[in-house]
C-alpha positions as CSV (number, residue, x, y, z in Angstrom):
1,X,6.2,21.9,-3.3
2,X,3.7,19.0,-3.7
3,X,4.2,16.1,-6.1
4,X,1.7,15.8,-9.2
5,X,1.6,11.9,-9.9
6,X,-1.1,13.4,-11.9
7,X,-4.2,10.5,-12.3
8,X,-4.8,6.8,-13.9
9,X,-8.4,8.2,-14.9
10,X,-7.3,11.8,-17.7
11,X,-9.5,14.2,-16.5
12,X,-9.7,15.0,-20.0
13,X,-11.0,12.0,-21.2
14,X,-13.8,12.3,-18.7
15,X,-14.3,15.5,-20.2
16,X,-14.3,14.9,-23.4
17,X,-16.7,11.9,-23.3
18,X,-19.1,14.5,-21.4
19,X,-19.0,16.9,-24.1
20,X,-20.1,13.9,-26.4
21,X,-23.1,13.4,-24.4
22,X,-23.9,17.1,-24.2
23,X,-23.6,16.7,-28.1
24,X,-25.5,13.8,-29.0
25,X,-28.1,15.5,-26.7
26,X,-28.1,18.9,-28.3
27,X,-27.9,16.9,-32.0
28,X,-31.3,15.3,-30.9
29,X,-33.3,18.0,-29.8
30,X,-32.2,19.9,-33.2
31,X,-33.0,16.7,-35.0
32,X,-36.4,16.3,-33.5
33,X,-37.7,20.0,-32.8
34,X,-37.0,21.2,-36.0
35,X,-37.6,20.4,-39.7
36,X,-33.9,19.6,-40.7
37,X,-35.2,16.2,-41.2
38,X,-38.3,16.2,-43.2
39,X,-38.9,12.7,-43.4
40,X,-40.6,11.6,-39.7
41,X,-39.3,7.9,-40.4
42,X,-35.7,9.2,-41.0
43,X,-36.4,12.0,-38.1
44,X,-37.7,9.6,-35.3
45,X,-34.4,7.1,-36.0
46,X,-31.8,9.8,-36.1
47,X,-33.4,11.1,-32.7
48,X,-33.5,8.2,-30.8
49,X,-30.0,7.1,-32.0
50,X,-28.8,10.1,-30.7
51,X,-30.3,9.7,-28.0
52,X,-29.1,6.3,-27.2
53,X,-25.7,7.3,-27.9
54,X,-25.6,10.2,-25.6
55,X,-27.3,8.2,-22.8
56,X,-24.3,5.5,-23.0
57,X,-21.7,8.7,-23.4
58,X,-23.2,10.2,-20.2
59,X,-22.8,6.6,-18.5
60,X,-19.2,6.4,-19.7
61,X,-19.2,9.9,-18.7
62,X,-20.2,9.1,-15.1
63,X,-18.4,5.7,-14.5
64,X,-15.2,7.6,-15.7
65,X,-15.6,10.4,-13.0
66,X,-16.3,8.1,-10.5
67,X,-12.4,6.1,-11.2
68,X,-11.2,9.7,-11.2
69,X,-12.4,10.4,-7.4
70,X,-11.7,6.5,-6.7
71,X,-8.0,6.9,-7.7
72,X,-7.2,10.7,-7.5
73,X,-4.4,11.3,-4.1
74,X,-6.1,14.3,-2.7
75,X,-9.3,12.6,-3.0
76,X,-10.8,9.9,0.5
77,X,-10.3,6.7,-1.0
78,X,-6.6,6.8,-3.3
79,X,-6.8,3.8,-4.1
80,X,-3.7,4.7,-6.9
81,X,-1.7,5.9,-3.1
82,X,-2.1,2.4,-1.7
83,X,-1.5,0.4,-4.7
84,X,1.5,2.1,-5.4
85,X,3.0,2.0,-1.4
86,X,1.9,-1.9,-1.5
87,X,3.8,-2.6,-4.0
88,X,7.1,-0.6,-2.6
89,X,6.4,-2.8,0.4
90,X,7.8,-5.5,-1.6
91,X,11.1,-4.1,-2.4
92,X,14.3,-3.8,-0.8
93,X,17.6,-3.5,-1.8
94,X,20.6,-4.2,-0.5
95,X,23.2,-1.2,-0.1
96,X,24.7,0.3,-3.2
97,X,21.8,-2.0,-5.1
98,X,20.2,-1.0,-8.6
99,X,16.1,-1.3,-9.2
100,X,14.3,-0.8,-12.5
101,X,10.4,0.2,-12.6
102,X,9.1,-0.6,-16.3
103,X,6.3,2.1,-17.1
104,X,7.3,4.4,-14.6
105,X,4.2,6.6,-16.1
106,X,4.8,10.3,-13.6
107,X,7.2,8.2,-11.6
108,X,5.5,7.3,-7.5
109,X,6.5,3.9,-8.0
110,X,9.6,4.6,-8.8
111,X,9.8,7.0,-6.2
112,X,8.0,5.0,-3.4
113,X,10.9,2.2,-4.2
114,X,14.0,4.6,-3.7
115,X,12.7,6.6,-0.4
116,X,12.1,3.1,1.2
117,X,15.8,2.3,-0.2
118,X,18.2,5.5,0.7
119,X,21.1,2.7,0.2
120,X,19.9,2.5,-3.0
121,X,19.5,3.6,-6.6
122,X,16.0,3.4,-8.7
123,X,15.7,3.9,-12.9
124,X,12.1,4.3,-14.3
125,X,11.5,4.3,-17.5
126,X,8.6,4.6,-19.9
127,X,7.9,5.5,-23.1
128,X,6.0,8.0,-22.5
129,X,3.4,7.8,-25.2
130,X,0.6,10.0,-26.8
131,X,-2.2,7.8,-24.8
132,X,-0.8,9.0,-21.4
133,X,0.6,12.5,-22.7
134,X,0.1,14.4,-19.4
135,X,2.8,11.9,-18.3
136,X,6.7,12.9,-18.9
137,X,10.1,12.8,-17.8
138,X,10.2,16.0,-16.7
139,X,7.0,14.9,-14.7
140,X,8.7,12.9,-12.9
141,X,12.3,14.8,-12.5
142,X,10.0,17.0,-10.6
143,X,8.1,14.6,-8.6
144,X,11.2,13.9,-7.2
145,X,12.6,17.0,-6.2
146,X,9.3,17.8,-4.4
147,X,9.5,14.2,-2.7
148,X,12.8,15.4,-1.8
149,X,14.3,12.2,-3.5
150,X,17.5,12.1,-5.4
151,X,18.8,8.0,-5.6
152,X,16.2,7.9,-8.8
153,X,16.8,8.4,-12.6
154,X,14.0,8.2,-15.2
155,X,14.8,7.4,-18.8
156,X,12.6,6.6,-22.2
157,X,12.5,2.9,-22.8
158,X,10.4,0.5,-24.2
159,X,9.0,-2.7,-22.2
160,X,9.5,-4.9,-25.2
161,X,13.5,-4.5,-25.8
162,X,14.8,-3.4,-22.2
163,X,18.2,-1.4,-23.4
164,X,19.9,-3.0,-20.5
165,X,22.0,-6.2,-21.0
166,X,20.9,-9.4,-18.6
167,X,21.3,-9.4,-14.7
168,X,21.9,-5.8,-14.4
169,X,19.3,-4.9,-11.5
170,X,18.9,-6.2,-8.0
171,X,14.9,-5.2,-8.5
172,X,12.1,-5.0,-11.0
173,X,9.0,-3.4,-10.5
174,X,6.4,-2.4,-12.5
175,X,2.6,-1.7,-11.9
176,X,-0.6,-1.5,-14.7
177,X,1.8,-1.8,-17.2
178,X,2.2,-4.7,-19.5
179,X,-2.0,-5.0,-19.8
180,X,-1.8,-1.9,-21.9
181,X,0.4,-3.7,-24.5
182,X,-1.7,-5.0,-27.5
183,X,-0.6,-7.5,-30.1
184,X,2.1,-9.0,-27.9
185,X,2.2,-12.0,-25.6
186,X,2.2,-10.7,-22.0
187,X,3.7,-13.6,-20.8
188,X,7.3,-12.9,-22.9
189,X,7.1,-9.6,-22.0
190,X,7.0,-10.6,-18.5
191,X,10.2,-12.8,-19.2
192,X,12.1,-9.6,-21.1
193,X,11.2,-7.5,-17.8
194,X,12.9,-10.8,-15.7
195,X,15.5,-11.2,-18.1
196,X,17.1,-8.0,-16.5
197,X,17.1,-9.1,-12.7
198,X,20.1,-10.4,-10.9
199,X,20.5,-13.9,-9.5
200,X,19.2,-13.4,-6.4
201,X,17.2,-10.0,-6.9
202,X,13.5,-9.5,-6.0
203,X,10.6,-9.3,-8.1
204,X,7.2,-7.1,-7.8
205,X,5.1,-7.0,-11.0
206,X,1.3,-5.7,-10.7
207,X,-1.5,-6.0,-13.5
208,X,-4.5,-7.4,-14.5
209,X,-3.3,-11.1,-14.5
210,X,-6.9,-12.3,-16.3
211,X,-6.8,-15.1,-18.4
212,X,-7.7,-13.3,-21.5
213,X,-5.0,-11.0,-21.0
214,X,-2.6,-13.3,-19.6
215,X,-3.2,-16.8,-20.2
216,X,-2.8,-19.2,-17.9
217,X,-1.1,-17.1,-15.3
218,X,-0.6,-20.1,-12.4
219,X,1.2,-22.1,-15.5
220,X,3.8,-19.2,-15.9
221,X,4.7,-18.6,-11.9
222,X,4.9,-22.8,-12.3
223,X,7.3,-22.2,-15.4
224,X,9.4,-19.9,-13.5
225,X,9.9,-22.5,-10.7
226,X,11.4,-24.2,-13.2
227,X,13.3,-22.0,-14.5
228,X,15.3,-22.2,-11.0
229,X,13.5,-19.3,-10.1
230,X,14.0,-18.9,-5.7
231,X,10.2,-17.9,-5.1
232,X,7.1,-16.6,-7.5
233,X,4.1,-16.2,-6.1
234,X,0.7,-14.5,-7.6
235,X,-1.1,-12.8,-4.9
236,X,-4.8,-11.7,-5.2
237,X,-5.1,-7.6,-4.9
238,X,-8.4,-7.9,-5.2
239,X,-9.8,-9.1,-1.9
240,X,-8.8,-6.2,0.6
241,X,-5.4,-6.0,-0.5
242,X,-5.8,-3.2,-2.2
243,X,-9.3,-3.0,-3.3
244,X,-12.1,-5.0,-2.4
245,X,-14.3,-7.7,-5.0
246,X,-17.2,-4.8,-5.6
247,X,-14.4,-2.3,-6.6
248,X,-12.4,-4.4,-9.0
249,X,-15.7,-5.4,-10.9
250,X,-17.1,-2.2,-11.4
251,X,-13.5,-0.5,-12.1
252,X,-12.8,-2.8,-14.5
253,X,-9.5,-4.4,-12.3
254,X,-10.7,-7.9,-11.9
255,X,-8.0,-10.0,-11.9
256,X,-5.4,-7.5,-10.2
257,X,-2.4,-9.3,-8.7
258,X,1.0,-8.5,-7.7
259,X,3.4,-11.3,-9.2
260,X,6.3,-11.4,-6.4
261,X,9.4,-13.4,-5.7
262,X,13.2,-14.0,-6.3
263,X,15.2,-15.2,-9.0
């Protein structure tokens, strides 16, 4: 049995914005073949809108496809693989130890974490919503059984309000999560994810650290140094880490970085 971690890119969306394109074209060549619109003013702008907008789905359409082959498992580059085994570099625990990964999504970070830590145990959870709905618990329940792993447990949770009280893990992990959170401040989100890990337990967060999702990113690692934090550190993931300069820009994952250290 193989593992499914499924893919970051829906092939459905890509899909679906493909059929829009298909549409808008087949909506043109009605609109400007036949005489639905008898007005040639009204008949020439309704075309070439159409047009337009099924030239920028087909784009979307194409750019979408290529992130699907860029971050697909099966496919040459998997760029999702070595994200996901960087960041379980990162991460030991010591014997009988407890981790948590926050958005655990179809569970190979979670996963990653506990076969690198046999001594261990790993939660994920996630809440598992309608914008990722091919994702699930029992996604990732099975993941596991076909990575032959059974030190993990995967639970619903929410990133904002951990249901766990403070100090209760010796490792937090969490990857492309907290980016995907609108209306909150990513930086106290951060914290609540923190707020969880033992004195002395290891951090490894990965997002998009940009300023205009993030803020002043180098300020909070500075803040946590004062908090009495042992070690943060922001490391670039975006210059052959795990993707080079070129890939981050036209993926859309400039400003990756793994936020790593101990409390």
């Amino acid at each position: 049995m193989k593992p499914d971690y499924r893919n970051w890119m829906p092939k459905g969306m890509v899909l679906g914005t493909l059929a829009g394109a298909v549409g808008c074209f087949g909506l043109a060549t009605v609109c400007g073949c036949t005489g639905l619109i008898k007005n040639e003013r009204a008949k020439t702008a309704a075309t070439g809108g159409l047009l337009l907008a099924g030239a920028a789905a087909g784009g979307a359409a194409l750019w979408m496809e290529l992130l699907y082959r860029a971050f697909s498992y099966d496919g040459k580059r998997q760029i999702s693989r070595q994200v996901i085994e960087g960041i379980a570099d990162h991460v030991t625990l010591p014997e009988g130890g407890v981790g948590l990964d926050v958005g655990c999504g179809s569970g190979a970070l979670t996963i990653a974490c506990a076969k690198r830590n046999p001594g261990a145990r790993f939660i994920g959870i996630d809440r598992w919503g309608k914008e990722y709905a091919s994702y699930n618990k029992p996604l990732c329940e099975a993941n596991a059984r076909a990575e032959g792993v059974g030190n993990v447990e995967f639970r619903q949770g929410d990133a904002l309000k951990l249901d766990f009280p403070d100090e209760s893990f010796d490792a937090v992990t969490s990857n492309y999560v907290y980016h995907n959170i609108l209306g909150h401040d990513r930086q106290t989100v951060l914290l609540e994810t923190l707020r969880v890990l033992k004195k002395g337990g290891t951090f490894a967060l990965h997002d998009i650290f940009s300023k205009a999702k993030y803020g002043d990113m180098q300020a909070f690692v500075d803040k946590l140094r004062e908090m009495g934090y042992e070690k943060a550190e922001l490391i670039d993931t975006t210059r052959g880490m795990f993707m080079s300069p070129w890939e981050a820009q036209w993926m859309a994952l400039s400003g990756s970085a793994l936020l790593v250290g101990r409390k």
